[in-house]
VEXDREN-2710 file (C-alpha; in Angstrom, 1 decimal):
% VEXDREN-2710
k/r/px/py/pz
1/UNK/-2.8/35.5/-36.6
2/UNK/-3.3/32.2/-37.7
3/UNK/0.3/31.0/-37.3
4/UNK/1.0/32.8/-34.2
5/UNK/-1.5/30.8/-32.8
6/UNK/0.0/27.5/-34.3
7/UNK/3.5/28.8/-33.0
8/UNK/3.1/30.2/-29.6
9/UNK/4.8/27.9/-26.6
10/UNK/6.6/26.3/-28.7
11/UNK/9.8/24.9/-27.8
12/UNK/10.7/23.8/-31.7
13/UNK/9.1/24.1/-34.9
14/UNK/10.4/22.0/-38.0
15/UNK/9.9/23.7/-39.9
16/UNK/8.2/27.0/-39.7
17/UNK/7.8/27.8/-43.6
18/UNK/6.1/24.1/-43.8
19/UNK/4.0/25.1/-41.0
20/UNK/3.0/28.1/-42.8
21/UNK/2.0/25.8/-45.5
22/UNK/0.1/23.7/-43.8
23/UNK/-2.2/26.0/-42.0
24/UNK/-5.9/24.2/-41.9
25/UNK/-4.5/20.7/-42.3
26/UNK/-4.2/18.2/-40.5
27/UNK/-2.6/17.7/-37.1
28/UNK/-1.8/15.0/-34.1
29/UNK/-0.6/14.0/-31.0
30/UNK/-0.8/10.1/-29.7
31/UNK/-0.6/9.2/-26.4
32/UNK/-0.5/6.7/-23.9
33/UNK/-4.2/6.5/-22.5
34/UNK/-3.2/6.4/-17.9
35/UNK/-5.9/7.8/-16.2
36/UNK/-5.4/10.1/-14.1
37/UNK/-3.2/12.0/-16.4
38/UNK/-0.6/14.8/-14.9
39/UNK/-0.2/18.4/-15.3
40/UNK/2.7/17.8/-17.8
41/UNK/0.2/16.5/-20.2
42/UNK/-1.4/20.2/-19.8
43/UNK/1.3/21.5/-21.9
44/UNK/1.0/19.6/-25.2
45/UNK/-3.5/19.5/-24.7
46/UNK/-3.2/23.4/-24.6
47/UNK/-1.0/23.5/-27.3
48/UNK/-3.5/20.9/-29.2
49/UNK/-5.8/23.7/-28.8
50/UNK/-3.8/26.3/-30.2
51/UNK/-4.2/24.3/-33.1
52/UNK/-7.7/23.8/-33.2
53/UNK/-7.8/27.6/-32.8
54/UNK/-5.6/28.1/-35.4
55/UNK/-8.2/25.6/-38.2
56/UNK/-6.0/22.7/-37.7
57/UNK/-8.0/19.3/-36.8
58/UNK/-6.6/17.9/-34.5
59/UNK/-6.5/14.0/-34.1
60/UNK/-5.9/12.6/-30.8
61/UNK/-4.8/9.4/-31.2
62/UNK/-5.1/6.7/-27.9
63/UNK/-2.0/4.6/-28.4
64/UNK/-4.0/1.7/-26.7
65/UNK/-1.2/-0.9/-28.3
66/UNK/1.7/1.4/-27.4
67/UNK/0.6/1.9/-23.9
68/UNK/0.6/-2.2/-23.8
69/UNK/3.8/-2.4/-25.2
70/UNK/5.6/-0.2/-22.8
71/UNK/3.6/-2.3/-20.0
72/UNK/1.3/0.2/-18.9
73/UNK/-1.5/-2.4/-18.5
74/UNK/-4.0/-4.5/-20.6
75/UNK/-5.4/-3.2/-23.8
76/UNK/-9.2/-3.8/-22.7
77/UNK/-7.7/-1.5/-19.2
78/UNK/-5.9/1.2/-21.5
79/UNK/-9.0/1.7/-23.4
80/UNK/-11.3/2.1/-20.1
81/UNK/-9.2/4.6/-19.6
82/UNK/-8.6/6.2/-22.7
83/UNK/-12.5/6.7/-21.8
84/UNK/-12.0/9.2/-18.8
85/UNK/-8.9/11.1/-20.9
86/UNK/-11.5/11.6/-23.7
87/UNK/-14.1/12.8/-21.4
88/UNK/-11.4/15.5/-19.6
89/UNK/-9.5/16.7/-22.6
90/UNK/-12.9/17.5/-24.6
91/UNK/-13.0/20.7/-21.8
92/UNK/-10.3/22.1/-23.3
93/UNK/-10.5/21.8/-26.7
94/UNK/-12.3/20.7/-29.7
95/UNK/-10.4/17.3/-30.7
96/UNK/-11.0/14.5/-32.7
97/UNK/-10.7/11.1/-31.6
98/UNK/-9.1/8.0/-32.9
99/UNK/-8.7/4.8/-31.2
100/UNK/-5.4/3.3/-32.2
101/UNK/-7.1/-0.6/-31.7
102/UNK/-8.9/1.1/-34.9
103/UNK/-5.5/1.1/-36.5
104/UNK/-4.2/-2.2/-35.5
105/UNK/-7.2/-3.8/-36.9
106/UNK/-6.3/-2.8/-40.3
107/UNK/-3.7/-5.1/-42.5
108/UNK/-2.8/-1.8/-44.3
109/UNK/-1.6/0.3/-41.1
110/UNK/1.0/-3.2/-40.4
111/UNK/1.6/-2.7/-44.1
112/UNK/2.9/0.6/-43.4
113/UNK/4.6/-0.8/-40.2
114/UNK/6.5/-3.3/-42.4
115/UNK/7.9/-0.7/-45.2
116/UNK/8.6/1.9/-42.3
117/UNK/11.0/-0.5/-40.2
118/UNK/12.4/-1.6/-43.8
119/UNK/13.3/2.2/-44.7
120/UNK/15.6/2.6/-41.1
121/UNK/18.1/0.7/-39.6
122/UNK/17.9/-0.7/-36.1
123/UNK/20.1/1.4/-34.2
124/UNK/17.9/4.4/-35.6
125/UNK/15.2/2.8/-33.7
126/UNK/17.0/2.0/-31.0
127/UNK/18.2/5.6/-30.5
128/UNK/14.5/6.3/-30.9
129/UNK/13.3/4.2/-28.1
130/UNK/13.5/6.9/-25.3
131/UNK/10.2/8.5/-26.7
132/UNK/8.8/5.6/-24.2
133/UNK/10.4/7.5/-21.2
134/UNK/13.0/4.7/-20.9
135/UNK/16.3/4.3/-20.9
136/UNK/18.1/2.6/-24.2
137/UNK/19.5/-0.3/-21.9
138/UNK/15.9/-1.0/-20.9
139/UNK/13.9/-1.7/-24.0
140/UNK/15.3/-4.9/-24.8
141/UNK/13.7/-6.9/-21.9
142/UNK/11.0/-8.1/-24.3
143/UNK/11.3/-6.9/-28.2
144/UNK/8.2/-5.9/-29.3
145/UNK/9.7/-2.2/-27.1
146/UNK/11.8/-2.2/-30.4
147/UNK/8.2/-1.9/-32.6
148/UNK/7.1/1.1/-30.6
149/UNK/9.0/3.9/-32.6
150/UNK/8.3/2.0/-35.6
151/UNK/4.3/2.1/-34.9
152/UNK/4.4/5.7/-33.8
153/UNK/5.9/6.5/-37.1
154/UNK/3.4/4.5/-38.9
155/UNK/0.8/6.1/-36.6
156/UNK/2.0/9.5/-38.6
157/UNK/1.6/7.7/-42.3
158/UNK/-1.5/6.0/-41.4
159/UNK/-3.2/9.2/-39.9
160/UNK/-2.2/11.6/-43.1
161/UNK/-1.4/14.3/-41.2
162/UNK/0.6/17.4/-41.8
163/UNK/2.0/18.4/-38.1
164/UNK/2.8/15.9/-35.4
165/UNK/2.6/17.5/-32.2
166/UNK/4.6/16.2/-29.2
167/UNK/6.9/17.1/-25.9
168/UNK/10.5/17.4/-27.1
169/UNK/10.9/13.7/-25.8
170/UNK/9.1/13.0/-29.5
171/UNK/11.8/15.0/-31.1
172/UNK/13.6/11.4/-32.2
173/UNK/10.0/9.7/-33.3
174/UNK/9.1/12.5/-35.6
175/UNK/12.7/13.1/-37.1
176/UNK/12.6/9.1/-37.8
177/UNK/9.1/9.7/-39.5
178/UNK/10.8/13.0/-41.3
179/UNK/13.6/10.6/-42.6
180/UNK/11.4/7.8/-43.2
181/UNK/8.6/9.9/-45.5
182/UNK/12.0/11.0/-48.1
183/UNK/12.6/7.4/-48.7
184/UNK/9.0/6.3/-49.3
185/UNK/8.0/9.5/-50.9
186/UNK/5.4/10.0/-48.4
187/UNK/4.4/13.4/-47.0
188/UNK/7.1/14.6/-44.6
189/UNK/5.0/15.5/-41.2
190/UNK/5.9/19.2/-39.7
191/UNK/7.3/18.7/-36.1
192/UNK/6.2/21.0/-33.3
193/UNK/7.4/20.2/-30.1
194/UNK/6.2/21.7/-26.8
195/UNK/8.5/22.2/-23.7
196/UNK/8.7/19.8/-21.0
197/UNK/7.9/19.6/-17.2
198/UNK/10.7/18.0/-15.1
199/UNK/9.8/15.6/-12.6
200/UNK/8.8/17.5/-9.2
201/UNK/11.7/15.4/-7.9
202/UNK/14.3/17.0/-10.3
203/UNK/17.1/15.4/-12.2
204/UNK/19.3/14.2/-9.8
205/UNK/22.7/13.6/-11.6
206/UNK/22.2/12.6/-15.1
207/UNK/24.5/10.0/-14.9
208/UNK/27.2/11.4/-17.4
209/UNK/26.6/14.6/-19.7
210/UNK/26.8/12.2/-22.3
211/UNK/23.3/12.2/-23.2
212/UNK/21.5/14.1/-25.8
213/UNK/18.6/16.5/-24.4
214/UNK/16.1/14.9/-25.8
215/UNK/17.1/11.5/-23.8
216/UNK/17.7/13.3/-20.6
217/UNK/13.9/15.2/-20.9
218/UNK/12.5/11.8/-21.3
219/UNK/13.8/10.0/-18.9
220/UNK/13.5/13.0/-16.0
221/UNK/9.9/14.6/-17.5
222/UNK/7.2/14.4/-15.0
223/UNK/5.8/11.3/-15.2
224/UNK/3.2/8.7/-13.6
225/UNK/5.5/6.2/-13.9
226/UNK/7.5/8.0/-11.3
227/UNK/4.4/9.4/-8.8
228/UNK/6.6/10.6/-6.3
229/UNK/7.7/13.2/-9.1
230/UNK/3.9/14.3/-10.2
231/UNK/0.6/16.5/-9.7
232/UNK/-2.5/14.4/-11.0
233/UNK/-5.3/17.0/-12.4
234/UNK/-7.0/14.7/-9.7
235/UNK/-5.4/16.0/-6.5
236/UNK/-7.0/17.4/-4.0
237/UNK/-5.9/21.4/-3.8
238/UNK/-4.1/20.2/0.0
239/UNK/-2.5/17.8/-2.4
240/UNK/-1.4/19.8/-5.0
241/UNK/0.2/22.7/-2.5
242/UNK/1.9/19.9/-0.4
243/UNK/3.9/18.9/-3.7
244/UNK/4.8/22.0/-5.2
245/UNK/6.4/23.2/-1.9
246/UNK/8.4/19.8/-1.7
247/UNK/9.7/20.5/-5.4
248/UNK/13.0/20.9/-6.2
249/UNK/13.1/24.7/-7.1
250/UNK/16.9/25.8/-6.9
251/UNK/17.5/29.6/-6.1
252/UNK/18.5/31.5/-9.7
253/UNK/17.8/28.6/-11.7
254/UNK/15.3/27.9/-14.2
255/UNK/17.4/24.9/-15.8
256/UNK/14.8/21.7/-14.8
257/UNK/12.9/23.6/-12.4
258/UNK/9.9/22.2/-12.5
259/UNK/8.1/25.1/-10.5
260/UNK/9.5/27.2/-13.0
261/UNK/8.2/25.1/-15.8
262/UNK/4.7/25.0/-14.5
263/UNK/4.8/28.8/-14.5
264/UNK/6.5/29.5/-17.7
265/UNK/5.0/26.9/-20.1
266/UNK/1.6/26.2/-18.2
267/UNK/0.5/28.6/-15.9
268/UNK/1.1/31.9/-18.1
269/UNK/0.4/30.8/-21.6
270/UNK/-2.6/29.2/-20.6
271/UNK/-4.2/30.4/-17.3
272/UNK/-3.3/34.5/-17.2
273/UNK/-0.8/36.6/-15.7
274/UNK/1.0/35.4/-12.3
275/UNK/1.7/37.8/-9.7
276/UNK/4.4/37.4/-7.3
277/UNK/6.5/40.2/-5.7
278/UNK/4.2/42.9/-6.4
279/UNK/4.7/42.6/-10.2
280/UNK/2.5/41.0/-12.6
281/UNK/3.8/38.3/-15.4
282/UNK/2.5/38.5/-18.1
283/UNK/5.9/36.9/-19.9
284/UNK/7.6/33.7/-19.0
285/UNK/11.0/35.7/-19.9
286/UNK/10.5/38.5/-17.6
287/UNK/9.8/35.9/-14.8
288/UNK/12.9/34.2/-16.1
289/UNK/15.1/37.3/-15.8
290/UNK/13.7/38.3/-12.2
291/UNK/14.1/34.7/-11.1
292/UNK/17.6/34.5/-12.5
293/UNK/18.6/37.4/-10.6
294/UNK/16.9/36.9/-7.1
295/UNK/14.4/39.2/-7.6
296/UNK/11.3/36.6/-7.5
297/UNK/12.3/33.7/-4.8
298/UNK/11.6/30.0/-4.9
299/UNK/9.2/30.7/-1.8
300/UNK/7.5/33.3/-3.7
301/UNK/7.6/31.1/-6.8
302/UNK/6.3/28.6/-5.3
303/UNK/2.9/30.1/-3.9
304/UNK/2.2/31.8/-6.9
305/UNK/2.5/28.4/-8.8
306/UNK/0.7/26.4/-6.2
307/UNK/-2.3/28.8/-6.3
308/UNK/-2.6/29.5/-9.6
309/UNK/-2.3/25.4/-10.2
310/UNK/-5.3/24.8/-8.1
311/UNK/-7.5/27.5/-9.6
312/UNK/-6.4/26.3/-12.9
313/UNK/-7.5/22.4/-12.0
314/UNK/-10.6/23.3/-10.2
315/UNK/-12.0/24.7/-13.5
316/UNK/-11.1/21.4/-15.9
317/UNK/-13.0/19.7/-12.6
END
């Protein structure tokens, strides 16, 4: 019961047997502490949860010096908000918190900065660097956006924890900290990786299928750095219909839907059964299947998600 917990609304576990092994331990999740946060970050807090269900603690980490570094405002600013994320996510679950100026203050947590950017090479980190929701080609405007995968590795050594819990835009971070742990001979963190919420705005073209998913669900997830593309868990319920009815929500298409997404990796999982059509889904891939074939419309997708959205925020008010 135990791992089905730890498992469920996952988009990838690596690996599963460690996770079996690790049960009880030791788990985390950094972030960049914005206030107000959006309903992406839902996703990966419920899932946090999960764990804590499951025995896990769970470390939140506020990435006060990472949120700086990828210019999302002042430390002393970051950590006033960290403040008001600490105060929201302690509704849902039972977390521990860690202030990452905490980990900056300590000359062994650079130590492990040091040895981690000595054990990889820089274009590892530089095919890292979209865990900031950047493009490669925009990191290099000052280079301390090169130290952010670094740190968030070292975040992983310094923390001890057995699973590192993330969006699949982490995916690159925690395979560089998998990598990393072999050649140091430290403990090799279990990767769970929760799905992703497109940006309300959708993808657009991607500029090339060149890219590797994991690029392309960082650069297009939901996002405050892109508003238009958003729904704050601060909106007003007006506000959060008005945006879900603009969304991009092709016809027979779940691939970066984002109303889609809401429903199939927020809304069930976490908030009950939606009930559109005169059926009742309990299942993301029955709602999948009936969308797919035009049974369940992007109207009727759409009101169902837009309801259920602001039933589900007026209860974390």
């Amino acid at each position: 019961m135990a791992y089905e917990l730890a498992a469920r609304n996952a988009a990838e576990i690596i690996t599963e047997e460690e996770l079996r092994q690790r049960l009880g331990g030791r788990a985390y999740v950094g972030y960049e502490p914005i206030w107000p946060i959006h309903v992406g970050w839902l996703v990966w807090l419920y899932k946090a949860k999960d764990l804590a269900e499951a025995g896990f603690e769970v470390v939140l980490l506020e990435a006060v010096w990472h949120a700086w570094i990828n210019d999302k405002g002042g430390l002393e600013e970051v950590r006033r908000h960290a403040e008001s994320i600490r105060s929201f996510a302690s509704k849902i679950g039972n977390f521990k918190f860690k202030d990452g100026a905490e980990l900056a203050a300590d000359p062994r947590y650079w130590e492990i900065v040091v040895k981690t950017a000595k054990a990889t090479s820089l274009a590892r980190v530089r095919r890292a660097t979209p865990i900031m929701g950047r493009r490669q080609e925009e990191v290099e405007v000052d280079f301390s956006k090169l130290l952010y995968p670094v740190m968030q590795v070292a975040d992983i050594f310094y923390l001890d924890v057995d699973v590192a819990l993330g969006g699949m835009d982490q995916r690159r971070a925690h395979m560089l900290a998998r990598d990393v742990a072999e050649k140091l001979g430290l403990k090799k963190p279990t990767s769970i990786h929760t799905p992703i919420i497109t940006s309300l705005s959708g993808v657009g073209r991607m500029e090339g299928t060149s890219r590797e998913i994991d690029e392309v669900l960082a650069i297009y997830k939901m996002s405050k750095s892109r508003p238009e593309g958003a729904i704050y868990v601060t909106d007003s319920p007006d506000d959060v219909s008005k945006k879900v009815w603009a969304a991009y929500c092709p016809p027979r298409s779940v691939e970066f839907n984002p109303v889609y997404e809401l429903a199939a990796y927020l809304l069930i999982p976490y908030h009950g059964p939606l009930e559109m059509g005169g059926r009742r889904y309990e299942e993301a891939k029955a709602l999948k299947a009936d969308y797919e074939s035009g049974a369940v419309s992007p109207q009727a997708l759409k009101q169902a998600v837009a309801d259920a959205l602001i039933d589900l925020l007026a209860k974390l008010k």
